[in-house]
Structures are given as C-alpha cells and as structure tokens.
C-alpha positions as CSV (number, residue, x, y, z in Angstrom):
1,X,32.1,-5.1,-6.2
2,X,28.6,-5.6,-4.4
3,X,25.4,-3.8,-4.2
4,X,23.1,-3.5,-1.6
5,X,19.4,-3.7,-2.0
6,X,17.6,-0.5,-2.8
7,X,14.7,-1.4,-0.5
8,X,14.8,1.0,2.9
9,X,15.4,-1.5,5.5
10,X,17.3,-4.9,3.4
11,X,21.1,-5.3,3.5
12,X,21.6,-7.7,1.2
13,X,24.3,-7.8,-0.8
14,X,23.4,-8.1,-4.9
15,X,25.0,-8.1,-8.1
16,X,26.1,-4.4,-8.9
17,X,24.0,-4.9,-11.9
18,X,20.9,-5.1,-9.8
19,X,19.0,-2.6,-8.1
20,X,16.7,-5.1,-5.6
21,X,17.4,-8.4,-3.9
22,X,15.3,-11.0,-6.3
23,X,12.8,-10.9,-3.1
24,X,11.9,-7.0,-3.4
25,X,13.2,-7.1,-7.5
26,X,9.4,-9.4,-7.6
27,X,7.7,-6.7,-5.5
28,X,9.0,-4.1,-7.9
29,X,7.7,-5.8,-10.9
30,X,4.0,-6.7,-9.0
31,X,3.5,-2.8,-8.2
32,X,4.2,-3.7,-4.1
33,X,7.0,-1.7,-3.9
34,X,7.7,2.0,-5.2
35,X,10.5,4.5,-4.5
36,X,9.9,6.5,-1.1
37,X,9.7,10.3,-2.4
38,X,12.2,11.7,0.4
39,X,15.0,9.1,0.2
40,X,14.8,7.7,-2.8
41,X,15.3,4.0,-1.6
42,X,12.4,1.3,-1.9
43,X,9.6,1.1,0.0
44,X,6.5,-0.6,-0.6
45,X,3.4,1.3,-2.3
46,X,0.7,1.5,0.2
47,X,2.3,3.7,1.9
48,X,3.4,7.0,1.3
49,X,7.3,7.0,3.1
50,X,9.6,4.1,4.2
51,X,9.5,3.7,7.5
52,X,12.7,5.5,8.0
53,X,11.1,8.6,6.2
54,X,8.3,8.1,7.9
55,X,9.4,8.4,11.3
56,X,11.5,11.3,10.7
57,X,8.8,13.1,9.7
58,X,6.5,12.7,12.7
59,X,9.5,14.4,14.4
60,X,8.3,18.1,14.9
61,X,10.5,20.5,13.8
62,X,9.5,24.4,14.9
63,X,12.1,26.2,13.5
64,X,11.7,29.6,11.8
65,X,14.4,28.1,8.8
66,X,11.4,25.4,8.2
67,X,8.9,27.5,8.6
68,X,10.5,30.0,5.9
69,X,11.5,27.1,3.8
70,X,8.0,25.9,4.1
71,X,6.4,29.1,3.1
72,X,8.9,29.4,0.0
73,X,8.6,26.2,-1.2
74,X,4.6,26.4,-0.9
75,X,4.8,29.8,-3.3
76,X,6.8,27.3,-6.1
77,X,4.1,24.9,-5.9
78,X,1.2,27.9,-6.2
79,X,3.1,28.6,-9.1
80,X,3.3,24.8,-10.5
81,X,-0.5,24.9,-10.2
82,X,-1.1,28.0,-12.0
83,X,1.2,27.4,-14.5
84,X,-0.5,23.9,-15.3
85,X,-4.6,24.2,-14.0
86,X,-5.5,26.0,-17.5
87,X,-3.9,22.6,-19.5
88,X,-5.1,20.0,-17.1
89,X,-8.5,19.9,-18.1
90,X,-6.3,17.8,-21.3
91,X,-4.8,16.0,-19.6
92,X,-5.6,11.9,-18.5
93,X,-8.0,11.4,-15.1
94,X,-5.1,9.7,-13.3
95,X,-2.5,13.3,-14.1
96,X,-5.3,15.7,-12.7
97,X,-6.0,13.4,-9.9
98,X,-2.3,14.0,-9.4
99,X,-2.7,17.9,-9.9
100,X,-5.6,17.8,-7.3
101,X,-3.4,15.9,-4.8
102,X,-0.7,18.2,-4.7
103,X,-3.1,21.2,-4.6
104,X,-4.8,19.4,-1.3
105,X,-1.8,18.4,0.2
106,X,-0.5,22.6,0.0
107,X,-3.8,23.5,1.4
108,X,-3.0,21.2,4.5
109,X,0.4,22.7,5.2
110,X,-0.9,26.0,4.4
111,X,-3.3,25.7,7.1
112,X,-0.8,23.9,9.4
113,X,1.5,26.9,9.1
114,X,-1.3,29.1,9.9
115,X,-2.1,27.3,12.7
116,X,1.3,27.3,14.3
C-alpha cells in the first residue's frame, strides 16, 4: 500500500513509511517546508498557508455563523493570553514573540469584525 506526499500540491506516490517524496523529505529537513496551520499538509515556510489554504481564505465569507464563531473563538484566545501574559516574562524571546503574534493577529480580526 502507497503513500502520497504530504506536501499540498505533490501526488507522488511514496513508501507508506514516509511522510514526503525525498524532493520535499530535503525541504523538511532544511527548514523550507513546514506544516500549513489549517490543513495540516506541507507547505513551504515563508509563507503562512499552502496555496490551497491560502486561497480559500481570501474567499470572503459574511455569514453571521462566522461572525459568531469568530467572536467566540477570539474570547478563547483572550483567555489563552491572560492565562499565560503573567508567566511569559519567563519564558525564551522566540515563545513571547509567539505570545505577541497571536495577541496582534486577535487585535486585527477584532478590528476587522468591528469594521464589518
């Protein structure tokens, strides 16, 4: 039984011991490629989403569902912050980088909510 490479837009068939095609499996192991947060497949690291994801995303979508599902979702990562702020001053540069990234990015959809 076959495999087919995790990366978002190869079809080759591989080992089902294998996650990559050796092309991508080098990729992996130089950093290139990374794991696209939405689908899960490969995609490579300078960009945030695959292609795939990408595109899908640029789709707007106005419906009230999102807009709830948004708002919900935005409370959990309040939460997340609050819950971990106090400990981060701890923490390594590169985590509270992380921390101050996802605080930015809920700002920006905040204020794109709000603006809708």
């Amino acid at each position: 039984m076959s495999n087919q490479c995790k990366f978002w837009d190869c079809f080759e068939n591989i080992s089902p011991v294998h996650t990559f095609c050796g092309d991508h499996f080098e990729w992996v192991e130089t950093g290139e490629i990374d794991e696209c947060p939405i689908c899960k497949r490969g995609k490579f690291s300078k960009y945030d989403l695959c292609t795939d994801c990408d595109n899908k995303s640029a789709e707007v979508v106005n419906s009230s569902q999102t807009k709830l599902a948004t708002i919900h979702l935005l409370a959990a990562v309040d939460d997340l912050i609050l819950m971990t702020k106090p400990d981060a001053s701890n923490w390594p540069v590169g985590k509270r980088k992380q921390l101050n990234h996802l605080e930015k990015m809920a700002n920006e959809v905040r204020n794109e909510l709000r603006s809708s």
